[in-house]
C-alpha positions as semicolon CSV with decimal commas, in nm:
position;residue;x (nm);y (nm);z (nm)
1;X;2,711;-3,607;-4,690
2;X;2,746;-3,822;-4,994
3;X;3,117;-3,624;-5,088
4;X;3,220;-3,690;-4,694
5;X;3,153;-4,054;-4,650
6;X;3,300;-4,081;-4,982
7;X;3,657;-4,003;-4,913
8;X;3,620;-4,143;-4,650
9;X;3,541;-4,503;-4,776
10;X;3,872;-4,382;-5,015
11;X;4,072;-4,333;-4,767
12;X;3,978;-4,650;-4,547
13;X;4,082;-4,876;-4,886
14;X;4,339;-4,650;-5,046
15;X;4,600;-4,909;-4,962
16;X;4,414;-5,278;-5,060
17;X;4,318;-5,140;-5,447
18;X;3,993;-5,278;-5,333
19;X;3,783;-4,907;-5,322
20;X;3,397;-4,865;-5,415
21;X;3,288;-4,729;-5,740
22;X;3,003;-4,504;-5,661
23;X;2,715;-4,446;-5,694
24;X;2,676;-4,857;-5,776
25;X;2,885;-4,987;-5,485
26;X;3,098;-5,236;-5,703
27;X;3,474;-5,252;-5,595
28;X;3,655;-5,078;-5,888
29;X;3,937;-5,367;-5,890
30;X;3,802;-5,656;-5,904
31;X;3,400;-5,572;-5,946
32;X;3,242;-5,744;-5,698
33;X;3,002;-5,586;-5,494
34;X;3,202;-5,356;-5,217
35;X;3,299;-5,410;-5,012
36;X;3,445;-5,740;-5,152
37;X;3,636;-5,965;-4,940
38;X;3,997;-5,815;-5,001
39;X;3,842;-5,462;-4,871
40;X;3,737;-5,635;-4,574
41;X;4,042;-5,816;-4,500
42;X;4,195;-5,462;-4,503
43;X;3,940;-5,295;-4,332
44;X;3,941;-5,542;-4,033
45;X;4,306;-5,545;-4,048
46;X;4,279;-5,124;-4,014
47;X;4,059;-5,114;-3,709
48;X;4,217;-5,405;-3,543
49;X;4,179;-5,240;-3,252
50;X;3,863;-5,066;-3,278
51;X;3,617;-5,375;-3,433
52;X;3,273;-5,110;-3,260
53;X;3,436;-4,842;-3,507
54;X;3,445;-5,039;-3,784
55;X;3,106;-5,132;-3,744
56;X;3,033;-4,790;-3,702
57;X;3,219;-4,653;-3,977
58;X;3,035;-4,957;-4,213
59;X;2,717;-4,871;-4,139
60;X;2,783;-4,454;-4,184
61;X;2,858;-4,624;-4,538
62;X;2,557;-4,855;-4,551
63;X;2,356;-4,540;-4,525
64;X;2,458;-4,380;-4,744
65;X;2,410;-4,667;-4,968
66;X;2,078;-4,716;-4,918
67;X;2,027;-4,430;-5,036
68;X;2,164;-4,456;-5,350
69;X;2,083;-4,737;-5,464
70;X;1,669;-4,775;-5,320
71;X;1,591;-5,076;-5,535
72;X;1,816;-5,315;-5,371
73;X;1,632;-5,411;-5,065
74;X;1,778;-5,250;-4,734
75;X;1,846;-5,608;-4,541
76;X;2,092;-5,711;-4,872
77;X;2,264;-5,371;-4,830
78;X;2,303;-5,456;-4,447
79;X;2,472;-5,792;-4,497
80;X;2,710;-5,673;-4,719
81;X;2,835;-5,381;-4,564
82;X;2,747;-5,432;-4,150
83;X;2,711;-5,795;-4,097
84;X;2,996;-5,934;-4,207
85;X;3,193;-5,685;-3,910
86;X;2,957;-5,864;-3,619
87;X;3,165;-6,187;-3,700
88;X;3,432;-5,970;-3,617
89;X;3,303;-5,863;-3,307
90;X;3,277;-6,187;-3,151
91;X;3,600;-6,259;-3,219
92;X;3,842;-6,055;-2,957
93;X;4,154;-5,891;-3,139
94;X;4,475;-6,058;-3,075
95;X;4,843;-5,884;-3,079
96;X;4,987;-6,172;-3,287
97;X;4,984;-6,101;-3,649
98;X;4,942;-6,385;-3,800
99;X;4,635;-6,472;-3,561
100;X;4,477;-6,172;-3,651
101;X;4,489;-6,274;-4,024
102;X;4,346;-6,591;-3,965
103;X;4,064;-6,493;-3,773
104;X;4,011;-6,203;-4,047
105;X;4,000;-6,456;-4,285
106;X;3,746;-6,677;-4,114
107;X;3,551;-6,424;-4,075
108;X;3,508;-6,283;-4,390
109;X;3,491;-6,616;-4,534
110;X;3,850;-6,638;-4,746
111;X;3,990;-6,942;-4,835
112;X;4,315;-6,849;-4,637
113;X;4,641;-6,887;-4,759
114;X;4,941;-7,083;-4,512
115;X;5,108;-6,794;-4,361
């Protein structure tokens, strides 16, 4: 399972930079714990149209991260890799670009820059 969900989280962030380093969960660019905000910015911008399979997809991965790392507590694994894409959710997708961003951006809590 762990190889599978793996290159899977690869492939998801392949084109941000932003991709986890595992078995920790940091984001090997820019260390933060993943995913950090950039991967979600291009995460949410990849399932644009599908914000249930994102969530989805995010929690496949916080799964498989609470299994590797069992001394963070399970509810801090669950805000950082599923909650964050319920802010999402309650935001419906738009076809305008630029909206998109912005509403990306507010949800994941960016300072966002003028477009």
């Amino acid at each position: 399972m762990k190889r599978s969900v793996d290159a899977a989280a690869q492939r998801q962030v392949s084109g941000s930079g932003h991709r986890p380093a595992r078995p920790g969960w940091d984001c090997r660019d820019c260390y933060q714990p993943w995913p950090c905000p950039p991967a979600q910015v291009h995460l949410a911008e990849s399932y644009e149209a599908d914000r249930p399979g994102l969530a989805v997809y995010m929690a496949t991965l916080y799964v498989a991260a609470v299994h590797e790392l069992p001394s963070i507590p399970a509810g801090l694994l669950y805000g950082q890799f599923v909650a964050w894409t319920r802010a999402l959710a309650r935001r419906p997708a738009t076809p305008e670009g630029r909206q998109l961003t912005r509403e990306i951006h507010q949800a994941v809590h960016i300072p966002r820059v003028r477009l």
